[in-house]
N, CA and C atoms as an extended XYZ file, in Angstrom:
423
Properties=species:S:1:pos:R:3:atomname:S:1:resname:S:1:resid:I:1 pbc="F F F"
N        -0.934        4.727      -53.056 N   UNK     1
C        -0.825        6.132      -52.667 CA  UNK     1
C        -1.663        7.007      -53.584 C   UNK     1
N        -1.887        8.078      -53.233 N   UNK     2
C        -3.129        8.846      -54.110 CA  UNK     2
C        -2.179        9.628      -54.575 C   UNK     2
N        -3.008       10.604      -55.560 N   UNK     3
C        -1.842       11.160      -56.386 CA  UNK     3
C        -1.370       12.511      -55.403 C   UNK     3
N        -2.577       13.329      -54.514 N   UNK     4
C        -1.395       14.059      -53.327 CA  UNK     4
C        -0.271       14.002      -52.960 C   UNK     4
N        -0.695       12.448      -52.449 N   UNK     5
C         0.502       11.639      -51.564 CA  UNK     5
C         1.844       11.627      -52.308 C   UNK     5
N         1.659       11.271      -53.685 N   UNK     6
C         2.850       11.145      -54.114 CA  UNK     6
C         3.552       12.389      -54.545 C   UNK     6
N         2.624       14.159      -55.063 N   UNK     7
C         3.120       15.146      -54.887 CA  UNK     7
C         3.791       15.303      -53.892 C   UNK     7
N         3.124       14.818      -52.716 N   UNK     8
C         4.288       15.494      -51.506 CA  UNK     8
C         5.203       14.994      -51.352 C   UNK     8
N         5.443       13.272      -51.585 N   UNK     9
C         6.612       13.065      -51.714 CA  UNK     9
C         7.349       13.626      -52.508 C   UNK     9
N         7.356       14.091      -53.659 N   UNK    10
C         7.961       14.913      -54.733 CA  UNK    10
C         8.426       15.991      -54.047 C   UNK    10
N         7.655       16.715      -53.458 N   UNK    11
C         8.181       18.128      -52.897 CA  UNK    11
C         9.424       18.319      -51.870 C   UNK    11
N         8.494       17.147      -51.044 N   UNK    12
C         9.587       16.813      -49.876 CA  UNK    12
C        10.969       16.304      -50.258 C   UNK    12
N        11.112       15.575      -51.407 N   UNK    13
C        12.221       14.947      -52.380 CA  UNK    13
C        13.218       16.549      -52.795 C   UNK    13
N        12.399       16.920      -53.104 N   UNK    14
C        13.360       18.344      -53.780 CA  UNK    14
C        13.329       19.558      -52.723 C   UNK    14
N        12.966       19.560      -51.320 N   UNK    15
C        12.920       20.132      -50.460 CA  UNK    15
C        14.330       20.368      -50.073 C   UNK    15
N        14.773       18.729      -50.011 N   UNK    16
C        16.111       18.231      -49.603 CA  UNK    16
C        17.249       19.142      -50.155 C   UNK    16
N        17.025       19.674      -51.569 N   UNK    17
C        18.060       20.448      -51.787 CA  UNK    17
C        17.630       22.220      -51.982 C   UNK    17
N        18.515       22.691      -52.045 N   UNK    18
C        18.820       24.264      -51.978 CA  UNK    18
C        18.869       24.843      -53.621 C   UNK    18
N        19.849       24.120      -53.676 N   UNK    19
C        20.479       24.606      -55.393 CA  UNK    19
C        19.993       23.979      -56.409 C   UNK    19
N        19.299       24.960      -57.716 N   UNK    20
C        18.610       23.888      -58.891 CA  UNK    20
C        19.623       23.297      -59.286 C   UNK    20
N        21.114       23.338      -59.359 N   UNK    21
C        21.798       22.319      -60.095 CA  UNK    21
C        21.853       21.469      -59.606 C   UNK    21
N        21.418       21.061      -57.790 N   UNK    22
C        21.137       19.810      -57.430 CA  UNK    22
C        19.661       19.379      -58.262 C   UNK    22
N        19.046       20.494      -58.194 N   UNK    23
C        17.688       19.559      -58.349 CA  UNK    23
C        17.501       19.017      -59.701 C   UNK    23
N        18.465       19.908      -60.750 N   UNK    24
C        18.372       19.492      -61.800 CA  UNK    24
C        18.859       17.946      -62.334 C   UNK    24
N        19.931       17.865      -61.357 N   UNK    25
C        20.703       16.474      -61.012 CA  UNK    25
C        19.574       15.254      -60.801 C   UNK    25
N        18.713       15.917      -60.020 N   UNK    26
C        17.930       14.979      -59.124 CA  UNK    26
C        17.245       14.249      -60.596 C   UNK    26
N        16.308       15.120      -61.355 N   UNK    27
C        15.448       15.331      -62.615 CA  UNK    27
C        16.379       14.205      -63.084 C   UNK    27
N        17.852       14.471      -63.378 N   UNK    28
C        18.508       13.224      -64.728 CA  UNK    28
C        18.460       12.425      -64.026 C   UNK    28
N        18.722       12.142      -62.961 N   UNK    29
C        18.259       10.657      -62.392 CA  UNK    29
C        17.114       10.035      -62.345 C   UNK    29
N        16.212       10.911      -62.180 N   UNK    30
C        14.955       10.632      -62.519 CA  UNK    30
C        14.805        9.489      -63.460 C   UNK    30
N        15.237       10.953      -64.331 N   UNK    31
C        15.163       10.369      -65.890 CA  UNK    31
C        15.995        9.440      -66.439 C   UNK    31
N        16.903        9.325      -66.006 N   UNK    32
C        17.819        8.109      -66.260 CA  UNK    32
C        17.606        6.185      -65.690 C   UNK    32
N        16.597        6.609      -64.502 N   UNK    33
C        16.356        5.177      -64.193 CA  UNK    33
C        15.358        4.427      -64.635 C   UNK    33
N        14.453        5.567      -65.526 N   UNK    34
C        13.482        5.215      -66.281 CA  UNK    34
C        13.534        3.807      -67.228 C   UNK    34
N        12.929        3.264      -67.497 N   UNK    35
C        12.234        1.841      -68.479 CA  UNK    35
C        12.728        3.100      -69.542 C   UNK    35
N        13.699        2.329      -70.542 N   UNK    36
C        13.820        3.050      -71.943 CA  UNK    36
C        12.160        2.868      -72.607 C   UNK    36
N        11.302        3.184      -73.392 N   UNK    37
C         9.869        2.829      -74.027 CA  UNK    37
C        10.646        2.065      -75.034 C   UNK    37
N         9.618        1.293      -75.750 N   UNK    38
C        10.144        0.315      -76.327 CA  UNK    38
C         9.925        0.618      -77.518 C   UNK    38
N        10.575        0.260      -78.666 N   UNK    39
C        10.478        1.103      -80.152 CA  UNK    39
C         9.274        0.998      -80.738 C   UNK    39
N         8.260        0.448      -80.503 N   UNK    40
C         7.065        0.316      -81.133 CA  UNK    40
C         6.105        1.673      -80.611 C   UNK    40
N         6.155        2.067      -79.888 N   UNK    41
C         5.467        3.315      -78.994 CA  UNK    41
C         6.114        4.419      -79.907 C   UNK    41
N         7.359        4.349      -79.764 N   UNK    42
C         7.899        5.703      -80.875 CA  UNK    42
C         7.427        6.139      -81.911 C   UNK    42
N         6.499        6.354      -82.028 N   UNK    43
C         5.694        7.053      -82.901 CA  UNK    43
C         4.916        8.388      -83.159 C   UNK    43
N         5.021        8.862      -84.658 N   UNK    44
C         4.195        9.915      -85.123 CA  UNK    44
C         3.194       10.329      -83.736 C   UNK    44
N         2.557        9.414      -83.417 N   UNK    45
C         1.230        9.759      -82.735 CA  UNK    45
C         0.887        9.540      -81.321 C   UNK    45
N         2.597        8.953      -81.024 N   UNK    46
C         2.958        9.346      -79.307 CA  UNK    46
C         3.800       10.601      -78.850 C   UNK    46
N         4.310       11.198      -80.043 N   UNK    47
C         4.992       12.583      -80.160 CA  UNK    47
C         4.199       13.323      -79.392 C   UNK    47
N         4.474       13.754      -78.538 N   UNK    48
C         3.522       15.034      -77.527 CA  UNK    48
C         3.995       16.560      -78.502 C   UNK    48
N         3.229       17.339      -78.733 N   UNK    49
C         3.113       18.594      -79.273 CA  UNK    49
C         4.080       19.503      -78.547 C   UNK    49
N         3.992       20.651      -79.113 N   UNK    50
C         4.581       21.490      -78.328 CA  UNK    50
C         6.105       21.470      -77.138 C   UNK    50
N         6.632       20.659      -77.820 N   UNK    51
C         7.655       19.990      -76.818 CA  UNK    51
C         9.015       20.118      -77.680 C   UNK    51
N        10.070       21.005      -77.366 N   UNK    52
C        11.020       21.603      -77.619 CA  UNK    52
C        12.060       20.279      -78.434 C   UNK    52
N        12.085       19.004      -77.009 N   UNK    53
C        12.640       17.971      -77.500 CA  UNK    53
C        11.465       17.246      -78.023 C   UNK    53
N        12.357       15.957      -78.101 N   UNK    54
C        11.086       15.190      -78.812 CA  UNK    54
C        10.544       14.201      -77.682 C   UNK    54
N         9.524       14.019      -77.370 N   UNK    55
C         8.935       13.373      -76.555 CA  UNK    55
C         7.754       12.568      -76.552 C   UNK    55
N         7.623       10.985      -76.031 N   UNK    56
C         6.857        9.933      -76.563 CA  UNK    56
C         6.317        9.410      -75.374 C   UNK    56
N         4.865        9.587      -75.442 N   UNK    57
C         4.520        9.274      -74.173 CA  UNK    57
C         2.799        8.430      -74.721 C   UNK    57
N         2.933        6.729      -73.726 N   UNK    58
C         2.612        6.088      -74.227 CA  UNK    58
C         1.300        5.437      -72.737 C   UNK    58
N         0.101        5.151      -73.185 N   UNK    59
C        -1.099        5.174      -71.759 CA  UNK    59
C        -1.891        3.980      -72.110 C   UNK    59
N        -1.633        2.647      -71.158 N   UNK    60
C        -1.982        1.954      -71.710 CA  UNK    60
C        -3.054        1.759      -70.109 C   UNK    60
N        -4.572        1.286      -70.303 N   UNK    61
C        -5.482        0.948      -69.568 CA  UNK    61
C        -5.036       -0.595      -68.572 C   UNK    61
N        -4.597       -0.334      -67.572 N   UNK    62
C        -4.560       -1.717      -66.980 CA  UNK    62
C        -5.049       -1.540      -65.797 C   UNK    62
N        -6.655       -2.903      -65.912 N   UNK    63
C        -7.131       -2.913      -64.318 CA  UNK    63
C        -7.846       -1.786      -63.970 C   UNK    63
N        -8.115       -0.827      -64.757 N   UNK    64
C        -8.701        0.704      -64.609 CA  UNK    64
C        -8.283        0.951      -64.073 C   UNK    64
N        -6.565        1.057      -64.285 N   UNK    65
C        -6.235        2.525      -64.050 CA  UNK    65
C        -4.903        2.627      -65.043 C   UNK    65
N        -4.885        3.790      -65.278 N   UNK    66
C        -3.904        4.748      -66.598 CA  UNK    66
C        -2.170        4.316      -66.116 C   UNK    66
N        -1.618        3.675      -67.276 N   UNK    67
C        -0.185        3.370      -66.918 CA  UNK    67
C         0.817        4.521      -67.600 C   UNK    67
N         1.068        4.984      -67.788 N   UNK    68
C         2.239        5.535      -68.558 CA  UNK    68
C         3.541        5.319      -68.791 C   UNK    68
N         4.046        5.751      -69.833 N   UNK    69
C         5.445        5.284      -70.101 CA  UNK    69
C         5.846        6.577      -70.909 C   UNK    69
N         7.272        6.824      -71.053 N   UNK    70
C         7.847        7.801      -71.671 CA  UNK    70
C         9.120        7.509      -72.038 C   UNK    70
N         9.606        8.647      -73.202 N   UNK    71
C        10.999        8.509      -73.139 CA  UNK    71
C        11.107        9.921      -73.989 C   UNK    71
N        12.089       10.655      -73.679 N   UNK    72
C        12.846       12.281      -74.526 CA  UNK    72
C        14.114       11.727      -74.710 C   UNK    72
N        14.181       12.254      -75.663 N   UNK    73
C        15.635       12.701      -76.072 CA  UNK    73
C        16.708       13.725      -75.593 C   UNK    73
N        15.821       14.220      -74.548 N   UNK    74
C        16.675       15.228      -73.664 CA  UNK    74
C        16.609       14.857      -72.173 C   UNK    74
N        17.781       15.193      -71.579 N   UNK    75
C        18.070       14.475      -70.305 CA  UNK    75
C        16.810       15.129      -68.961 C   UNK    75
N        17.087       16.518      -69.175 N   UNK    76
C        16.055       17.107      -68.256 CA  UNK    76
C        14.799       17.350      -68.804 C   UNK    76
N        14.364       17.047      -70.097 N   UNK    77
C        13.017       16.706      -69.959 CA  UNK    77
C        12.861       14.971      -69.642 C   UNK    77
N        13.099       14.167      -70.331 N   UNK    78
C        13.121       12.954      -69.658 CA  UNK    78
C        12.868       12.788      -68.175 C   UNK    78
N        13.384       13.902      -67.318 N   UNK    79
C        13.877       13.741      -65.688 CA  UNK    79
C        11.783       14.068      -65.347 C   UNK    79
N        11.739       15.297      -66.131 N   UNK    80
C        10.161       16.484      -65.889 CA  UNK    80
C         8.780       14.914      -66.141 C   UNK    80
N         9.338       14.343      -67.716 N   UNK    81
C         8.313       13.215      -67.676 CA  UNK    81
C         8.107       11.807      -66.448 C   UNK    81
N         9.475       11.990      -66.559 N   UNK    82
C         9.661       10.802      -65.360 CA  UNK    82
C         8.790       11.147      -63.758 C   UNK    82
N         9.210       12.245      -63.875 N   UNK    83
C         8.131       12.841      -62.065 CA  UNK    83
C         6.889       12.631      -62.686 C   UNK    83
N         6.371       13.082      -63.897 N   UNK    84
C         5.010       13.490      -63.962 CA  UNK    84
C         4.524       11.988      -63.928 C   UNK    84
N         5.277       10.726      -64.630 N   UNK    85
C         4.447        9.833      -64.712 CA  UNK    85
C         4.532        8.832      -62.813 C   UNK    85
N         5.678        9.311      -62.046 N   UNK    86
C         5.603        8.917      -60.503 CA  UNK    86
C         4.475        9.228      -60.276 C   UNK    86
N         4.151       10.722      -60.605 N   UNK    87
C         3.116       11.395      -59.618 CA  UNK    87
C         1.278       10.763      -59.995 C   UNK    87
N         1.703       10.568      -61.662 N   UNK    88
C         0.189       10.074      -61.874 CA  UNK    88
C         0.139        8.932      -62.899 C   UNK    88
N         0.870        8.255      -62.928 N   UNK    89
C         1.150        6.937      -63.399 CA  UNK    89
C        -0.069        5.887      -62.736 C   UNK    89
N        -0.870        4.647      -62.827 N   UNK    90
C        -1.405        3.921      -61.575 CA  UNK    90
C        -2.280        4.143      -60.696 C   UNK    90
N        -3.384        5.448      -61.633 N   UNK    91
C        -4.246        5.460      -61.232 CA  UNK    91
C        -5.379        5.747      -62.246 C   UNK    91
N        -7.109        5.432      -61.951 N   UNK    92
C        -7.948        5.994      -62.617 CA  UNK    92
C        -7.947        7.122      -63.476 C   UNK    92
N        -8.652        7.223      -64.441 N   UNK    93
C        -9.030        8.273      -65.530 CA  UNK    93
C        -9.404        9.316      -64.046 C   UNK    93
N       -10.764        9.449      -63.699 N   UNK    94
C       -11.095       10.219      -62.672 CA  UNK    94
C        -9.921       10.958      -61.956 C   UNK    94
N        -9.534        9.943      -61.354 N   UNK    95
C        -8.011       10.819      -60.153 CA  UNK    95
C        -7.456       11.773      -60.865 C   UNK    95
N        -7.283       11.368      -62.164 N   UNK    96
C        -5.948       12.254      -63.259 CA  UNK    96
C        -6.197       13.746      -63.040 C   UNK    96
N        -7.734       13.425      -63.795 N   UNK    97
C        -8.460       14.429      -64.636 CA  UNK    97
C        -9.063       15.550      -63.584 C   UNK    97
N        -9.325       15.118      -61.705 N   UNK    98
C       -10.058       15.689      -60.471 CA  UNK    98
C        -8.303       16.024      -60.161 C   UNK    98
N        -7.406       15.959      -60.281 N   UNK    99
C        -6.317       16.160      -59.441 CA  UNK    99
C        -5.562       17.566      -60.295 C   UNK    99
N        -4.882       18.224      -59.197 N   UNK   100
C        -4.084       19.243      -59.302 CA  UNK   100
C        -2.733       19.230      -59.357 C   UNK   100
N        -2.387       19.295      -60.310 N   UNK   101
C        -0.809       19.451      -60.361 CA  UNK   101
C        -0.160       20.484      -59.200 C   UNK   101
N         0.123       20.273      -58.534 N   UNK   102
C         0.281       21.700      -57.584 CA  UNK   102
C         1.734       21.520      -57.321 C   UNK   102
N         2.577       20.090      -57.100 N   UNK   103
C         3.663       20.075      -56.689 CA  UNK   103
C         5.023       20.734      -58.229 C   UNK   103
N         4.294       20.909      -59.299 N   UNK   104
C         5.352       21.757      -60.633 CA  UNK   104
C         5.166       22.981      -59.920 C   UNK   104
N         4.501       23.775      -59.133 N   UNK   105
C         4.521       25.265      -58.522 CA  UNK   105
C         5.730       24.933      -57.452 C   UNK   105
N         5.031       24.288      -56.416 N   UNK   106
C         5.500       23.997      -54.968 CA  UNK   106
C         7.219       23.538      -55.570 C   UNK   106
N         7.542       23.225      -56.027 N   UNK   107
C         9.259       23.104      -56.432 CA  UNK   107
C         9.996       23.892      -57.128 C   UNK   107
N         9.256       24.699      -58.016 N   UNK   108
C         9.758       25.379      -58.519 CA  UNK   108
C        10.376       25.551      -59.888 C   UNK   108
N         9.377       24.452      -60.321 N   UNK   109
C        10.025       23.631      -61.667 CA  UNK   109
C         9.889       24.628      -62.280 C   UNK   109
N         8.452       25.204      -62.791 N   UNK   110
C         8.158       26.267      -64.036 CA  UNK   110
C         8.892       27.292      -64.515 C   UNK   110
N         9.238       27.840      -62.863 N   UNK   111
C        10.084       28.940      -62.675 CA  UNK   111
C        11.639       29.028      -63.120 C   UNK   111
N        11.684       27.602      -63.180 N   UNK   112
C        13.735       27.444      -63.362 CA  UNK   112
C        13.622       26.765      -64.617 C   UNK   112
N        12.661       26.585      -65.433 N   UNK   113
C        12.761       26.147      -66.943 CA  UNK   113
C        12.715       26.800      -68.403 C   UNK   113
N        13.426       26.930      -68.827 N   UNK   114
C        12.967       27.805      -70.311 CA  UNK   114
C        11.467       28.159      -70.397 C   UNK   114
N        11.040       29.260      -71.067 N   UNK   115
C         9.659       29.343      -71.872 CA  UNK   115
C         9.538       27.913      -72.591 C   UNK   115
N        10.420       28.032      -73.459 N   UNK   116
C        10.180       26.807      -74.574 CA  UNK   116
C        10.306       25.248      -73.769 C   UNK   116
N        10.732       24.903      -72.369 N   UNK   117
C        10.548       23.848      -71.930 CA  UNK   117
C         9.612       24.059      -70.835 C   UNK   117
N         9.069       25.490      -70.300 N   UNK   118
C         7.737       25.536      -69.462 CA  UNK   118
C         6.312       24.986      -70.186 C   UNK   118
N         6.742       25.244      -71.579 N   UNK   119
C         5.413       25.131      -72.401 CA  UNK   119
C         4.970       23.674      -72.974 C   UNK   119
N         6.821       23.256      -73.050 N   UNK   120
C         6.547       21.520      -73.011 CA  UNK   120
C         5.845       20.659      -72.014 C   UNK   120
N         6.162       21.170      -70.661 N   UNK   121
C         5.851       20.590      -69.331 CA  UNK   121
C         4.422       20.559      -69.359 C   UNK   121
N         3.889       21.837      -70.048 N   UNK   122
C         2.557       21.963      -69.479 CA  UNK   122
C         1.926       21.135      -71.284 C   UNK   122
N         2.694       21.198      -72.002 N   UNK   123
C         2.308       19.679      -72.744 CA  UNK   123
C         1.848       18.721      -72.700 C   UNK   123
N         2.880       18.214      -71.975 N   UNK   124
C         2.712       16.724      -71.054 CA  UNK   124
C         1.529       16.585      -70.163 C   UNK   124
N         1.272       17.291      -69.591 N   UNK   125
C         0.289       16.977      -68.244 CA  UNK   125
C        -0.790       17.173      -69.168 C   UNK   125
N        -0.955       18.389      -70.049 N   UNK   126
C        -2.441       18.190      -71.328 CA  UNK   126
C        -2.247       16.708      -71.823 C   UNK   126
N        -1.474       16.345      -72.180 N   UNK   127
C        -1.634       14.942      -73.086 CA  UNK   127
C        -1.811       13.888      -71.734 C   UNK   127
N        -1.391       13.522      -70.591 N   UNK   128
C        -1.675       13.095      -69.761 CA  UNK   128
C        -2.818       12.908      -69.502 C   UNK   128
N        -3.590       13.782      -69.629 N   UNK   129
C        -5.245       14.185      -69.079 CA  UNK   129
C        -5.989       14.322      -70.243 C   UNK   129
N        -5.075       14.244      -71.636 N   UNK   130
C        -6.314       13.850      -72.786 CA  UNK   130
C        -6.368       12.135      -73.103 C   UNK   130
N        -4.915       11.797      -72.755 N   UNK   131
C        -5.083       10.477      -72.365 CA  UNK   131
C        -6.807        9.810      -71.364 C   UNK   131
N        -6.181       10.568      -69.877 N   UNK   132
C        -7.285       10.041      -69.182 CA  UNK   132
C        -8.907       10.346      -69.686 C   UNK   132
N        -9.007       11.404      -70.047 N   UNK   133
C       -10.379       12.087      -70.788 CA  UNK   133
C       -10.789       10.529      -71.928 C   UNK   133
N        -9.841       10.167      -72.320 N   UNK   134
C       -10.211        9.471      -73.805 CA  UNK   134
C       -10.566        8.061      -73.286 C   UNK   134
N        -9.357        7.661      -72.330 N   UNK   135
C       -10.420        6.019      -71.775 CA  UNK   135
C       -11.390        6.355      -70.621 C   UNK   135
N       -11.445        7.487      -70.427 N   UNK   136
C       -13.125        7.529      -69.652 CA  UNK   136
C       -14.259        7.444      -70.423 C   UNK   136
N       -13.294        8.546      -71.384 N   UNK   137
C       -14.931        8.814      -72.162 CA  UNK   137
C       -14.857        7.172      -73.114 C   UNK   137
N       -14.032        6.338      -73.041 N   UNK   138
C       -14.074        4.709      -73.378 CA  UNK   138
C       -14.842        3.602      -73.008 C   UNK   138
N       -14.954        4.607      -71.552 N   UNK   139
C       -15.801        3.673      -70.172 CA  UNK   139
C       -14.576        2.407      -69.697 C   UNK   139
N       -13.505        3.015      -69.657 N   UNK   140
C       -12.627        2.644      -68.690 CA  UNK   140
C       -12.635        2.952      -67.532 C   UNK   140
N       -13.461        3.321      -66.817 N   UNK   141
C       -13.816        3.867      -65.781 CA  UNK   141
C       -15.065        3.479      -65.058 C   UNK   141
């Protein structure tokens, strides 16, 4: 699936409900069915910046294309990493880096999150895409 494809599934996923305390529900499940990361990734230098909780997000090149893995210490960011890595997990440097986040508008995420966890979100997707930037410019691509 391209990474569109899987925004819209996202959208259409949280379409389903009305109320953010469903959707917020939706997010810990997300985040809860997640692969715990494994303690060796936990590190100084998988710490994403700017991120309220603490958050470890880990991009390993397989087959050319960008894998990701994560794990927070907080339930609803955990849920925010978990979509971001559905949506662009399993594919090329290129796709990452040419693609639009559009489905964090289209749901409504930004809007129903703290400053201090809007600014994390938009963390993540920078480190996401400095990830992809770094094994392109690797010639993983």
């Amino acid at each position: 699936m391209t990474i569109n494809e899987l925004q819209d599934q996202v959208i259409e996923e949280f379409s389903d409900f009305d109320d953010w305390m469903d959707k917020y529900q939706l997010l810990i499940d997300l985040g809860n069915e997640q692969e715990p990361l494994e303690e060796q990734y936990k590190t100084e230098q998988n710490l994403i910046e700017g991120c309220q909780s603490r958050v470890w997000l880990q991009a390993d090149m397989v087959d050319g294309k960008l894998m990701f893995k994560a794990e927070s210490d907080a339930l609803i960011v955990k849920g925010i990493i978990a979509l971001l890595i559905k949506v662009v997990s399993d594919h090329t440097p290129d796709e990452i880096l040419d693609s639009e986040l559009y489905f964090i508008d289209k749901i409504g995420l930004k809007e129903h999150l703290s400053p201090t966890r809007s600014n994390g979100l938009l963390s993540m997707v920078k480190q996401m895409r400095m990830y992809a930037l770094a094994f392109k410019t690797k010639g993983g691509n």
